[in-house]
Backbone as CSV, one residue per row, in Angstrom:
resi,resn,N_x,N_y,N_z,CA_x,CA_y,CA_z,C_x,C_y,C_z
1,UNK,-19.994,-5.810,-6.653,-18.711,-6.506,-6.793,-18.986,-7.993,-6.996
2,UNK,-18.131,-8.653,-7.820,-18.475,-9.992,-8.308,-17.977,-11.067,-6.862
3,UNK,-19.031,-11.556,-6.177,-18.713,-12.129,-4.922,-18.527,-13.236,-6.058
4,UNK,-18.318,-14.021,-6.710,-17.715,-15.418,-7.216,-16.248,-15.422,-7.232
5,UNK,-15.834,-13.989,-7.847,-14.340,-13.505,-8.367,-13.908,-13.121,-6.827
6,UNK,-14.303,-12.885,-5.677,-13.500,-12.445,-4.448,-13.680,-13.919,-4.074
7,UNK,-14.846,-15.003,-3.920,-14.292,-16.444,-3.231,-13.495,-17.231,-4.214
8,UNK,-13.286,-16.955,-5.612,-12.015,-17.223,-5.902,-10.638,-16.884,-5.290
9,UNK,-11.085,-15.659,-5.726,-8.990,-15.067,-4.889,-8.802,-15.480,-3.763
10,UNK,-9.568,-15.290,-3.039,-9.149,-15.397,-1.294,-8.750,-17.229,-1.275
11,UNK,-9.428,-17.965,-1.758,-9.616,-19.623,-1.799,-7.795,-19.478,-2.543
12,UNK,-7.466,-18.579,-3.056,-5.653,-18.933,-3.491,-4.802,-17.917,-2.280
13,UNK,-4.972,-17.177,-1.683,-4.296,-16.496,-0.419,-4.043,-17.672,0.586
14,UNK,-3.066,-17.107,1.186,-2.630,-17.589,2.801,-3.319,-17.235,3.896
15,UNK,-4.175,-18.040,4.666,-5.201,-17.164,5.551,-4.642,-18.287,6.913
16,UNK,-5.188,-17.160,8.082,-4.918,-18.056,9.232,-6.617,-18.128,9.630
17,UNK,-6.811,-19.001,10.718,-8.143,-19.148,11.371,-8.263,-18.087,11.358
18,UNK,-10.021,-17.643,11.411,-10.360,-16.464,11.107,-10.324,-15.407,10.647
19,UNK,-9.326,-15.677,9.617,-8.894,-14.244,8.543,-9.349,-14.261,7.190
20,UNK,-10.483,-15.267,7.162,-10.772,-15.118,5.760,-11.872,-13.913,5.347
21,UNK,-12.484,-13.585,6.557,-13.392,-12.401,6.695,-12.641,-11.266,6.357
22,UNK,-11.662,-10.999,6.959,-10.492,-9.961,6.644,-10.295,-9.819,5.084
23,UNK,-9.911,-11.225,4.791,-9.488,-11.241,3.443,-10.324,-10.926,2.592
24,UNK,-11.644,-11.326,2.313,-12.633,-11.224,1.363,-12.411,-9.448,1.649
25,UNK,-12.603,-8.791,2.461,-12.965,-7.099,2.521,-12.073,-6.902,1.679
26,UNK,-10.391,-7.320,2.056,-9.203,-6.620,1.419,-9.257,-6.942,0.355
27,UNK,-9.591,-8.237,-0.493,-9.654,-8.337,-1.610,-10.653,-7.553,-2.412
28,UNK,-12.039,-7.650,-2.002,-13.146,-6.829,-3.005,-12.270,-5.193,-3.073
29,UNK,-11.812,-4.487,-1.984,-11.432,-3.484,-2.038,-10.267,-3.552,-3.379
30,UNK,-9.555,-4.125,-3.432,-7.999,-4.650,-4.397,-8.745,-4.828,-6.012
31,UNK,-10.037,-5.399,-6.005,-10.884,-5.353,-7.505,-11.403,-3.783,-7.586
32,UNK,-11.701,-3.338,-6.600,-12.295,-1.939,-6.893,-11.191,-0.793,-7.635
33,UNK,-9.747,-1.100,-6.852,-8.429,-0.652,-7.612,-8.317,-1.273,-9.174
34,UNK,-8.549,-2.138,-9.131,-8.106,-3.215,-10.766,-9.366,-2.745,-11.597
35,UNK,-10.720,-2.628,-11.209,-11.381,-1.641,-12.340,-11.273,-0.469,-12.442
36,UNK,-11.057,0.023,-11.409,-10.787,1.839,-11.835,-9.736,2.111,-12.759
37,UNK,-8.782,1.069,-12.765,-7.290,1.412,-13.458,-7.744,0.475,-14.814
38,UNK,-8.473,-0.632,-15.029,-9.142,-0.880,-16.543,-7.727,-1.671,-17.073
39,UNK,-8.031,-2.660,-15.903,-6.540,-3.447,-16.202,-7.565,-4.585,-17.192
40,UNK,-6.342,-5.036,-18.281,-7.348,-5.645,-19.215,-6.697,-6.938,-19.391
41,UNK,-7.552,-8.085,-19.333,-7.693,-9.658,-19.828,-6.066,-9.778,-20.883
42,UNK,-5.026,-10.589,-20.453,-3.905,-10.878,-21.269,-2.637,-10.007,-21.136
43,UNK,-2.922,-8.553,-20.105,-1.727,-7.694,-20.158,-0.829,-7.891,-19.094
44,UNK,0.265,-7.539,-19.492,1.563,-8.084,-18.683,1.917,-6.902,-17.636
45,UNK,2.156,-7.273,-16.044,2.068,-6.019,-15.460,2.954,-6.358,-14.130
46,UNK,3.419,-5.034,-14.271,4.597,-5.045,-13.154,4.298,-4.528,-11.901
47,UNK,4.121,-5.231,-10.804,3.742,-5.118,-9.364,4.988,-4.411,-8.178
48,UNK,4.846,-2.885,-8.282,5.833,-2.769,-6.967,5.519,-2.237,-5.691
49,UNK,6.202,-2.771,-5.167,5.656,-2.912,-3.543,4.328,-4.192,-3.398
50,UNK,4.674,-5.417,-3.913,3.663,-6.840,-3.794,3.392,-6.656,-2.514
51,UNK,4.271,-6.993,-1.671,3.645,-7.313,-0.250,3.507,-8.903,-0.285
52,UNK,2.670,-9.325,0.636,1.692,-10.500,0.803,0.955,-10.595,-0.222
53,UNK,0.599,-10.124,-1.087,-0.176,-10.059,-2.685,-1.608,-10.015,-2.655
54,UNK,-1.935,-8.858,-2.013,-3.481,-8.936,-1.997,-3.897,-8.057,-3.158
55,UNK,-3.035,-7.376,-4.096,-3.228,-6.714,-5.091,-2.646,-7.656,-6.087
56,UNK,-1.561,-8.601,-6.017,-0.869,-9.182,-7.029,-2.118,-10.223,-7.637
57,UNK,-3.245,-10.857,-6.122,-3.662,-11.670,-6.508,-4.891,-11.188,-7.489
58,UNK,-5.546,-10.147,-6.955,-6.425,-8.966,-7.774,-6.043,-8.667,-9.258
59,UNK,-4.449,-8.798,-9.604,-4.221,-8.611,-10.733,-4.169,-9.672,-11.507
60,UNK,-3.642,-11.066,-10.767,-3.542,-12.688,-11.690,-4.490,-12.598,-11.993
61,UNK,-5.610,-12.271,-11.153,-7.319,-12.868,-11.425,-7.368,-11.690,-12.762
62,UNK,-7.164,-10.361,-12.922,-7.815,-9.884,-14.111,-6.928,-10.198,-15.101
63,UNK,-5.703,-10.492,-15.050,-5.247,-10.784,-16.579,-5.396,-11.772,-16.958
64,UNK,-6.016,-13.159,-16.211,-6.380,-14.183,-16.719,-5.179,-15.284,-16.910
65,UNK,-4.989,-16.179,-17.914,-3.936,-17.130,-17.785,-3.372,-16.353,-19.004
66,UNK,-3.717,-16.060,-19.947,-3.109,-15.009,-21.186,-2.197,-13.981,-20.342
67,UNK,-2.215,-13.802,-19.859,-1.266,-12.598,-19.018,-0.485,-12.778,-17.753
68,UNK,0.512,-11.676,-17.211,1.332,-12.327,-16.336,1.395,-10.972,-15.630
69,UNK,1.838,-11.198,-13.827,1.804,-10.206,-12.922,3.411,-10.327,-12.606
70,UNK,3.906,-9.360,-12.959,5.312,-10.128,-11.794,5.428,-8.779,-10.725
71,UNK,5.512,-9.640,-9.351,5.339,-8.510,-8.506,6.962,-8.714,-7.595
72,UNK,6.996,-7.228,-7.111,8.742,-7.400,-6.264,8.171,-6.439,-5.721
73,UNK,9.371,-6.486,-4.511,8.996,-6.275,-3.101,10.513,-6.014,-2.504
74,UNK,10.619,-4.717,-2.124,12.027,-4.735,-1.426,12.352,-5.685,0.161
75,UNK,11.410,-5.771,0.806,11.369,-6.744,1.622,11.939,-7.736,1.809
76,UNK,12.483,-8.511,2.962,12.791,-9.573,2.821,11.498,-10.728,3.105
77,UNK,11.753,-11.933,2.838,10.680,-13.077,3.070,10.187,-13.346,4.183
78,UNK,10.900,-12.900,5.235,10.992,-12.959,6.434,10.048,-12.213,7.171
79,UNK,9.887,-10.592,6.282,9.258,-9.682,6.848,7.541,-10.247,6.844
80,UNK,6.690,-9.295,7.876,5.198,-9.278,7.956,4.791,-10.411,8.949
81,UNK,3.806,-10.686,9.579,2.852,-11.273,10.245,1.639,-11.081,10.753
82,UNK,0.520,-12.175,10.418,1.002,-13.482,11.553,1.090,-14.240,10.251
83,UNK,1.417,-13.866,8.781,2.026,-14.774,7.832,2.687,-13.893,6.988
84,UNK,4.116,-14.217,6.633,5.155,-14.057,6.296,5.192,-13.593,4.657
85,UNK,5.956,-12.349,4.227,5.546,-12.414,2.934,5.801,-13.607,1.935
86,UNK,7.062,-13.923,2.890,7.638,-15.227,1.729,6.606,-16.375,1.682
87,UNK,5.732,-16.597,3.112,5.142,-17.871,2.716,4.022,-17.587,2.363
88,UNK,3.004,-16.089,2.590,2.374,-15.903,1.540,2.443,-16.280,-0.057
89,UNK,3.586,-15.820,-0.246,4.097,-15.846,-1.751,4.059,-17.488,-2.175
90,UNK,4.511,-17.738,-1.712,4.646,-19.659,-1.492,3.153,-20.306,-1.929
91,UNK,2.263,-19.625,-1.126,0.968,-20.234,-1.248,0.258,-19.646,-2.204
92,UNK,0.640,-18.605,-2.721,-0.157,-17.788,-4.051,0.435,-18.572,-5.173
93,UNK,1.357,-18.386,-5.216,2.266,-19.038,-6.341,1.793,-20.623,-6.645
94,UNK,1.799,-21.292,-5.617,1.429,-22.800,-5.676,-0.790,-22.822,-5.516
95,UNK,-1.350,-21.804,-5.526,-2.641,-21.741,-5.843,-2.901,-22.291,-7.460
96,UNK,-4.350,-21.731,-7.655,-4.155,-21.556,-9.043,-4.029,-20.589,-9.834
97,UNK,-3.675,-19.265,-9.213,-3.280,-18.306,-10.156,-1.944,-18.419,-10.271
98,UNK,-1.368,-19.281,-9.661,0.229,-19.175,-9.770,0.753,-18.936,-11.144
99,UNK,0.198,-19.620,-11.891,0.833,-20.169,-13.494,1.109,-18.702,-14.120
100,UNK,-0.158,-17.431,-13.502,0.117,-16.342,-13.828,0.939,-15.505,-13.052
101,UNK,1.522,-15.351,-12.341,1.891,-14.641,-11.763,3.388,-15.016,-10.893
102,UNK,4.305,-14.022,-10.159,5.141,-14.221,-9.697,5.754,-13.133,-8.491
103,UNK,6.293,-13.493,-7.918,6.781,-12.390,-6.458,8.492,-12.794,-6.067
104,UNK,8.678,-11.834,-6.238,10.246,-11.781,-5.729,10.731,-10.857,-4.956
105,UNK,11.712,-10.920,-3.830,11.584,-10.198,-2.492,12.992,-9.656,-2.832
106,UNK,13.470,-8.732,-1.817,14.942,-7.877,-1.809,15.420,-7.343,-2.722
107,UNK,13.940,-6.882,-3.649,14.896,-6.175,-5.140,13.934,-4.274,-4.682
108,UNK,15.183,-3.928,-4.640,15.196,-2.989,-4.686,15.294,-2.039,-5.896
109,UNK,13.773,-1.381,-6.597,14.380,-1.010,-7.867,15.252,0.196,-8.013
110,UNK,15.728,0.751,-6.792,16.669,1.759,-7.156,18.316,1.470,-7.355
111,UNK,18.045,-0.093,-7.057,19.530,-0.609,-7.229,19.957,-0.428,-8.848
112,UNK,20.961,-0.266,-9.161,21.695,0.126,-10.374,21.440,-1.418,-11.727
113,UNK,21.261,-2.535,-10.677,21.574,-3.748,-11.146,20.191,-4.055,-11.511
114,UNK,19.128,-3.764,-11.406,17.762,-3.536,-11.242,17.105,-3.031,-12.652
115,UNK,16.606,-4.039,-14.014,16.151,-3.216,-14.631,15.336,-3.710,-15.181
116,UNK,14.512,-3.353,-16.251,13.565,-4.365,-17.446,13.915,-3.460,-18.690
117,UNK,13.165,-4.523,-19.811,13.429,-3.134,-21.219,11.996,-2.275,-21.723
118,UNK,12.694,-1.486,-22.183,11.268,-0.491,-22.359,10.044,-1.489,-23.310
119,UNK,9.369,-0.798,-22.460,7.810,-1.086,-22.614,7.536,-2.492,-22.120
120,UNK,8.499,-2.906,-21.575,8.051,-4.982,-21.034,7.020,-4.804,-20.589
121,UNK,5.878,-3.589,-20.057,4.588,-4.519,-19.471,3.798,-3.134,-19.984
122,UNK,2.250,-3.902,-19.896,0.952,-3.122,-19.904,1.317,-1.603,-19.100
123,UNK,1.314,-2.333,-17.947,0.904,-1.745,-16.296,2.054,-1.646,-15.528
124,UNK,2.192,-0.531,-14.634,2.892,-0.437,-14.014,2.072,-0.401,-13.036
125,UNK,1.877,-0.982,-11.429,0.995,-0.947,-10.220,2.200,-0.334,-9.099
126,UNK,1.528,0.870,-8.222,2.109,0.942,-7.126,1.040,1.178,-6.233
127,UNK,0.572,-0.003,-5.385,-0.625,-0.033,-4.802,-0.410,0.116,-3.246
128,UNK,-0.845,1.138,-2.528,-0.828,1.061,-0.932,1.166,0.680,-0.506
129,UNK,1.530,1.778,-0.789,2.984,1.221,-0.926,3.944,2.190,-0.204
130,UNK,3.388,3.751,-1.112,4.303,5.250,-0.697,4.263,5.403,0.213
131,UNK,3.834,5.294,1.080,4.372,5.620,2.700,4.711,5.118,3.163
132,UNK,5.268,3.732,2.432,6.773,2.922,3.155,7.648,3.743,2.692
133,UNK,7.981,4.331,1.972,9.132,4.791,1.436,9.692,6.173,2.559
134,UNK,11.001,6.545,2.287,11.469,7.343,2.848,11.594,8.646,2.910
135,UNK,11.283,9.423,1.842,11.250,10.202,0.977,10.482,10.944,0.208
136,UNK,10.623,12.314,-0.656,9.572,12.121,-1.537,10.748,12.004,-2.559
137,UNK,11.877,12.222,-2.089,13.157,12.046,-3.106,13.080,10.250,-3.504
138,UNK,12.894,9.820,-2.730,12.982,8.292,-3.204,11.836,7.668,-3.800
139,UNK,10.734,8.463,-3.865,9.462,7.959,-4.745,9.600,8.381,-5.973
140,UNK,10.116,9.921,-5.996,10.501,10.524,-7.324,11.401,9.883,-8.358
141,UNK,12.491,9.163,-8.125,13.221,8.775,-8.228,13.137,7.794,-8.815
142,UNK,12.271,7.024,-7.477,11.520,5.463,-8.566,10.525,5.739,-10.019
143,UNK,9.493,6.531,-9.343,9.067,6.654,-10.498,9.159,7.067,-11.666
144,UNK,10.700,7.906,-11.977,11.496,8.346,-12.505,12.153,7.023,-13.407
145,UNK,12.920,6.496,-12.341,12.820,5.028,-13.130,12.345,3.895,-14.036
146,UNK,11.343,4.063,-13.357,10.455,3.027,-13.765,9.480,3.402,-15.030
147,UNK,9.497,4.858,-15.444,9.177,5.278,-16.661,9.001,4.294,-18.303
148,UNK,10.039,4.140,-18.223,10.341,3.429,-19.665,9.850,2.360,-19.690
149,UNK,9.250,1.612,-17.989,9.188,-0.324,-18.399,8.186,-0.323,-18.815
150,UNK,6.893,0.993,-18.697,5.163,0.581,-18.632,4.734,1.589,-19.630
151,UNK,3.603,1.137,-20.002,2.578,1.838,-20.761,1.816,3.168,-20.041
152,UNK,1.605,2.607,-18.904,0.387,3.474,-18.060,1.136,2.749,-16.171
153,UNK,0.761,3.979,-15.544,1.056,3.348,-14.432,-0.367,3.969,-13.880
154,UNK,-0.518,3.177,-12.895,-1.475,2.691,-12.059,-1.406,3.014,-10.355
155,UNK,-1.955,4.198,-10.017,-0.819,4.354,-8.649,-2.196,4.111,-7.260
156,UNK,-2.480,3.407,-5.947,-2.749,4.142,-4.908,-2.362,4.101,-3.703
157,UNK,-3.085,5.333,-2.810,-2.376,5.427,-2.073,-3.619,6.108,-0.881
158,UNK,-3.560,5.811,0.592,-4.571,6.119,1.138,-4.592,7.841,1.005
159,UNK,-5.721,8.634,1.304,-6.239,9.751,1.218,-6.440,10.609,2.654
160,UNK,-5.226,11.088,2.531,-4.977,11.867,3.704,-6.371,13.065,3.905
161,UNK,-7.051,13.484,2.892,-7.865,14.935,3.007,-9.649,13.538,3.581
162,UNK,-9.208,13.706,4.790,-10.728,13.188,5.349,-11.866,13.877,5.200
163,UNK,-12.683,12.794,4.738,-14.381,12.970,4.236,-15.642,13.132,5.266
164,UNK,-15.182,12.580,6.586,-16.138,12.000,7.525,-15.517,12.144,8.869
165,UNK,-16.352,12.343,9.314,-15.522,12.442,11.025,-15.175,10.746,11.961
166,UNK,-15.778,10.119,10.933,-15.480,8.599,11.557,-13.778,8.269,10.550
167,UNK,-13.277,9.306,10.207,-12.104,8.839,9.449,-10.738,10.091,10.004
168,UNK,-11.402,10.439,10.797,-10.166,11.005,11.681,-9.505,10.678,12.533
169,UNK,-9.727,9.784,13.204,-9.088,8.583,14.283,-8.296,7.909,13.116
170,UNK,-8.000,7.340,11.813,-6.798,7.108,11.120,-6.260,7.985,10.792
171,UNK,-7.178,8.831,10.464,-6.015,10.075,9.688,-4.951,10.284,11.295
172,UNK,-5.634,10.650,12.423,-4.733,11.386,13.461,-3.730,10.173,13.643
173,UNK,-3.892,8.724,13.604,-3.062,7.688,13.884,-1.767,7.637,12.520
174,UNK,-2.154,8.185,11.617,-1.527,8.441,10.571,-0.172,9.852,10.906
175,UNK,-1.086,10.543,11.109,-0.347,11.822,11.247,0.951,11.271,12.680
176,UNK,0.639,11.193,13.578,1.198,10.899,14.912,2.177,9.594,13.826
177,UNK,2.386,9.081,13.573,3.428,7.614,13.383,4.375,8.371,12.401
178,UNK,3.728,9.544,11.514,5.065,10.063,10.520,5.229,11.282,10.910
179,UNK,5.332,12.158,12.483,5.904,12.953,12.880,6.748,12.008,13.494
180,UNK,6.662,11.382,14.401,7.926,10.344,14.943,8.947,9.553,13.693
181,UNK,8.326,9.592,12.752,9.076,8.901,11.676,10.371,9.806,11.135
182,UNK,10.095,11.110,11.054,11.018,12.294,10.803,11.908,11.832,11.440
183,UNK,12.348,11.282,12.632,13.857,11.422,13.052,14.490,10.116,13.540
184,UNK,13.766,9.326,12.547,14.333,8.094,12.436,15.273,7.749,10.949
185,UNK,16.654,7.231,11.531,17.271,7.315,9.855,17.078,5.824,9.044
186,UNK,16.258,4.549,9.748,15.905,3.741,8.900,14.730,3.352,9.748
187,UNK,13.908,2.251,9.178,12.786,1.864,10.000,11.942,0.722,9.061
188,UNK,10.872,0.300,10.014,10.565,-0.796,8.853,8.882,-0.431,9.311
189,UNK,8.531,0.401,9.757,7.308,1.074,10.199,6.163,1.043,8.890
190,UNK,4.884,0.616,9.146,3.881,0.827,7.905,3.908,2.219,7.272
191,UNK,3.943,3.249,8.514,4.112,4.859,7.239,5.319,5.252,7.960
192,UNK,6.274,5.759,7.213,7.366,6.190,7.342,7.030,7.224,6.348
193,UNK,6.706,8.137,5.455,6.107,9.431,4.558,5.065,9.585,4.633
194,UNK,4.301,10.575,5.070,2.965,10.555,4.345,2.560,11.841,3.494
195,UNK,2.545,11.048,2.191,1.719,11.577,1.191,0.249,12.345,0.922
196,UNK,0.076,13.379,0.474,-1.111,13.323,-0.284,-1.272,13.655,-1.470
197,UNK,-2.449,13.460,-1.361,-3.050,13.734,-2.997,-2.204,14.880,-3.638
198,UNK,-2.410,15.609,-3.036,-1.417,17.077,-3.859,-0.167,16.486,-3.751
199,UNK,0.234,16.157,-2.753,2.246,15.509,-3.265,2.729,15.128,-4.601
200,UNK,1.394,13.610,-4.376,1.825,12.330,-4.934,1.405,13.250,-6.616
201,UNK,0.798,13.954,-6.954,0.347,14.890,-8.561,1.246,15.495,-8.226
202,UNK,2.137,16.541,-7.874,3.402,17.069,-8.352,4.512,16.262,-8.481
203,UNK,4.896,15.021,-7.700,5.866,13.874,-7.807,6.099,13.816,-8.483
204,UNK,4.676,12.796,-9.594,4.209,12.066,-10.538,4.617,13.018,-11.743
205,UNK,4.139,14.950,-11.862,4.681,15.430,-12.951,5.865,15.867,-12.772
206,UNK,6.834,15.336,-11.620,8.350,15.889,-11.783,9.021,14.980,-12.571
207,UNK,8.211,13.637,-12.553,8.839,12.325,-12.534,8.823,12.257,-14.086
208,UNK,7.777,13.079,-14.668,7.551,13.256,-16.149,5.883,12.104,-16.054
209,UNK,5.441,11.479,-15.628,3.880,11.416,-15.754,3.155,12.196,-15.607
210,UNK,2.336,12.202,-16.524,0.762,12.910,-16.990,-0.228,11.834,-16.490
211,UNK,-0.904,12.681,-15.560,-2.220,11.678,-15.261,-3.501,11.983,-15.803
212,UNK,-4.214,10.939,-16.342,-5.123,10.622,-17.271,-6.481,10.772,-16.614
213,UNK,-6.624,10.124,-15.344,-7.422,9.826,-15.061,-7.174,9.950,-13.053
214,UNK,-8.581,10.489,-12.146,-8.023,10.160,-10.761,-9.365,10.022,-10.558
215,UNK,-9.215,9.265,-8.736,-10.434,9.346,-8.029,-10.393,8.780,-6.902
216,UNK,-11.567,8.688,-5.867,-11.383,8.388,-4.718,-11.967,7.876,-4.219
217,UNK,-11.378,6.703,-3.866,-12.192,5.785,-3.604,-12.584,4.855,-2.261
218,UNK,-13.867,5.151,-1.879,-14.094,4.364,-0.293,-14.868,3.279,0.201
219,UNK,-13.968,2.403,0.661,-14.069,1.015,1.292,-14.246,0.844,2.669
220,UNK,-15.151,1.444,3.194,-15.861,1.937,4.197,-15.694,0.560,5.806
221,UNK,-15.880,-0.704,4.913,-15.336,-2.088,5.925,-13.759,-2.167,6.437
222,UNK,-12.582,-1.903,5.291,-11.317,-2.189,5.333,-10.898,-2.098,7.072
223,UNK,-10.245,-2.891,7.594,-9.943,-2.720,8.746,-8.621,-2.132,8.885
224,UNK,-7.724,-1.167,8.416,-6.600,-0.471,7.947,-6.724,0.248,9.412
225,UNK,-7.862,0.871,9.171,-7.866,2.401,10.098,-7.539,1.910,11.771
226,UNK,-8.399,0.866,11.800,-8.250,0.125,13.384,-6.968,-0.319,13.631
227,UNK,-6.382,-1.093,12.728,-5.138,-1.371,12.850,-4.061,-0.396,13.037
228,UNK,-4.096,0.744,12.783,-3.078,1.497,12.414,-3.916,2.779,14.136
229,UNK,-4.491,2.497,14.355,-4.743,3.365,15.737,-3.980,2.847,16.719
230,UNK,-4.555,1.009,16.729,-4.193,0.378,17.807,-2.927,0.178,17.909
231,UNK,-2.150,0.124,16.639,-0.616,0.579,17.176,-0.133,2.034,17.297
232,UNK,-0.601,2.635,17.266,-0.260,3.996,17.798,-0.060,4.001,18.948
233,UNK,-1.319,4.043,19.912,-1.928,3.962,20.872,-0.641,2.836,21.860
234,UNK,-0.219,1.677,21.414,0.104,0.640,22.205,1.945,1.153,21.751
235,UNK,2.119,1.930,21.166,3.518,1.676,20.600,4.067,3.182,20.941
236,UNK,3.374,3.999,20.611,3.978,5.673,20.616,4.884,5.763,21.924
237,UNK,5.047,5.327,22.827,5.708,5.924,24.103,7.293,4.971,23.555
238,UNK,7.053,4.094,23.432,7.998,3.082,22.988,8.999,3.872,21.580
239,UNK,8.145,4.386,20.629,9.045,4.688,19.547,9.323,6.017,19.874
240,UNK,8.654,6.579,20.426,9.321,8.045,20.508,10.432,8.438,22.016
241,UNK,10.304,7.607,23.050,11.783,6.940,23.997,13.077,6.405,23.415
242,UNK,13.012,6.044,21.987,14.151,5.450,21.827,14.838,6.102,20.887
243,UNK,14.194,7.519,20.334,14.647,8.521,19.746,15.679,9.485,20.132
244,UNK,16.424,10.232,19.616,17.884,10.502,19.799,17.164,12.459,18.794
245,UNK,17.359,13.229,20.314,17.483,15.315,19.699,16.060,15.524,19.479
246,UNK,15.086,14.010,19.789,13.502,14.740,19.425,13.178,15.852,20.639
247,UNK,13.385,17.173,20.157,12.328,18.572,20.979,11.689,18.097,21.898
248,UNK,11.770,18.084,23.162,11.109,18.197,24.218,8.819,18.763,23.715
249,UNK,9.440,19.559,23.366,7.936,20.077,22.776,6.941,18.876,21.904
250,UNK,8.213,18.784,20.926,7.467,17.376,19.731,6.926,16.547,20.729
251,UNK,7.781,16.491,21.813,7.248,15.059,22.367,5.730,15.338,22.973
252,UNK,5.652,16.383,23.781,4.437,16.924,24.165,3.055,16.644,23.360
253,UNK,3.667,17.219,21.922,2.261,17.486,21.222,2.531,15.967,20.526
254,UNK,3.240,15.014,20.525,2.501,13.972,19.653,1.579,13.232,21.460
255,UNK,1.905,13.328,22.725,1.530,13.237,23.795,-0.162,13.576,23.798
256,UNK,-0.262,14.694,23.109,-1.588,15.276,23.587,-2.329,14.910,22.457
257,UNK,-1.670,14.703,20.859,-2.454,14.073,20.124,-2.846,12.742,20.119
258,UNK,-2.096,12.082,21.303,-2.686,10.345,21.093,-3.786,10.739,21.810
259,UNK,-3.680,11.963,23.206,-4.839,11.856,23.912,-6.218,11.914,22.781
260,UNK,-6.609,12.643,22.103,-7.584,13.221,21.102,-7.835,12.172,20.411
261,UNK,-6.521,11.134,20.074,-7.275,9.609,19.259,-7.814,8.881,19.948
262,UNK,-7.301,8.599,21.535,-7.916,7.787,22.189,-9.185,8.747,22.686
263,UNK,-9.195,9.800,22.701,-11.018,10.166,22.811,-11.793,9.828,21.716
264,UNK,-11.449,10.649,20.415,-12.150,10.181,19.238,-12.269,8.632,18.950
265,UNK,-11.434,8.022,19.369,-11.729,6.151,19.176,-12.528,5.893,19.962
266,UNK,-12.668,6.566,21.412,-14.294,6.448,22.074,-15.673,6.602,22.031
267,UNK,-15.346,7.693,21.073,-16.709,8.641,20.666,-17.267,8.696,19.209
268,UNK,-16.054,7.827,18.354,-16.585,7.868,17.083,-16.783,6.547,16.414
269,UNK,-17.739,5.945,15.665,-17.228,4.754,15.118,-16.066,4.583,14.141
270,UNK,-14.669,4.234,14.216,-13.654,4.442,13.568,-14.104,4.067,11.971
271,UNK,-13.811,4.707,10.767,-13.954,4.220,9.459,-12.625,4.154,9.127
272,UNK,-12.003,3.728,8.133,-10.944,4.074,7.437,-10.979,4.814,6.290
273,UNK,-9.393,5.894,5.897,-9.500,6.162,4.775,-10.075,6.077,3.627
274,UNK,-10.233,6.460,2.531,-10.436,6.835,1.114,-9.049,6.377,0.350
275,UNK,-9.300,5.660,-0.488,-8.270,5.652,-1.391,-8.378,6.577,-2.118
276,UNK,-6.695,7.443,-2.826,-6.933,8.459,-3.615,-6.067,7.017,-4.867
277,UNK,-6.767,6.720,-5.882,-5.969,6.440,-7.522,-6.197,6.983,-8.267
278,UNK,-5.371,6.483,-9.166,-4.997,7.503,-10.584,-4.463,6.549,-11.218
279,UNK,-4.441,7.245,-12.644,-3.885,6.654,-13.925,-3.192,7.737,-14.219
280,UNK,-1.795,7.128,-15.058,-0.863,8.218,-15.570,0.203,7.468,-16.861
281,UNK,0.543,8.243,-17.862,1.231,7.678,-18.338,1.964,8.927,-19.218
């Protein structure tokens, strides 16, 4: 991986003390997405689900100043910490990839008012995104949508079918946050669906994409997996108490499955997921 092109990007991100270590991982991982998908020098590409822009910035950097990212984000500015998407956005924008690129928050593309014209970009990106969503009706839907604006879309999404036994402590922290997610009717939770590989390929051909190209890909440093235990672990009694008709039973077995993460987080060195991407158009 081109370590010149990751102390570029990160040198235009929002970092707090000691997060630039963080950042460099998340970024090289975000180039490993941008070559597999063969995003090319000058093409115009539409970013959904930006976030904080650790993919938006992955994409300014490959299209160069010839090309433009515009990324949206149903989110408000407000949302994320210990830095904010909006003032992320603030500080990407005012970097030097700014000139390429752009982020705009609270657009929801299933809103009616919500559109572009066919073919406005290269790329369509939906990077680390689908398991915010609610649905598989509401991914379908989008991507249903969003058909006509792109050439090729560009999709990933972590890889539920674990490789390694050091990647089951996320997967189980995974699993446990979207059985409690079922009987919540809104939420602002990191997985609220979880997808896999087999889903997200029947979605994609309900939606009318043909995928070209897939694969899977592992970033063995990413600190995703840790993060997403340690709120399990610190949060599960909390989100599943404030639930309303959850089965006495459910409650049991997501009970006995934190026990098994907090053993396996003892006994295993935690890895994170596999990205599963693809190309489709």
């Amino acid at each position: 991986m081109n370590a010149e092109a990751i102390k570029y990007i990160v040198e235009c991100m929002a970092t707090t003390d000691g997060l630039d270590a963080i950042q460099r991982i998340q970024t090289e991982h975000r180039l490993k997405l941008v070559e597999f998908w063969g995003i090319e020098e000058g093409s115009r590409v539409l970013e959904i689900g930006c976030g904080q822009g650790d993919t938006t910035a992955a994409l300014a950097y490959s299209v160069g100043e010839e090309g433009f990212v515009q990324g949206v984000d149903i989110a408000s500015p407000s949302y994320g910490g210990p830095i904010t998407l909006g003032e992320a956005a603030r500080h990407l924008q005012n970097s030097k990839l700014g000139k390429q690129l752009e982020m705009t928050f609270n657009i929801d593309i299933l809103d009616a008012t919500v559109d572009f014209p066919e073919e406005a970009f290269d790329y369509i990106v939906f990077s680390h995104c689908s398991w915010y969503l609610q649905s598989a009706e509401e991914l379908e839907g989008l991507l249903r949508k969003i058909r006509k604006w792109g050439k090729k879309l560009c999709f990933a999404e972590w890889d539920a079918r674990i490789q390694t036994v050091e990647q089951y402590p996320h997967f189980l922290a995974v699993l446990i946050q979207s059985q409690y997610e079922c009987f919540k009717e809104s939420s602002l939770s990191n997985i609220r669906t979880l997808f896999t590989p087999a889903d997200i390929k029947r979605i994609l051909k309900n939606a009318s994409w043909t995928i070209v190209d897939e694969q899977s890909i592992y970033s063995p440093d990413l600190q995703d997996g840790k993060w997403e235990i340690d709120m399990t672990v610190d949060d599960y009694k909390t989100e599943i108490g404030v639930l309303v008709d959850v089965p006495g039973k459910l409650k049991a077995l997501i009970e006995s499955e934190v026990g098994l993460l907090e053993e396996a987080q003892k006994n295993h060195t935690v890895k994170p997921l596999s990205t599963y991407v693809c190309i489709a158009q």
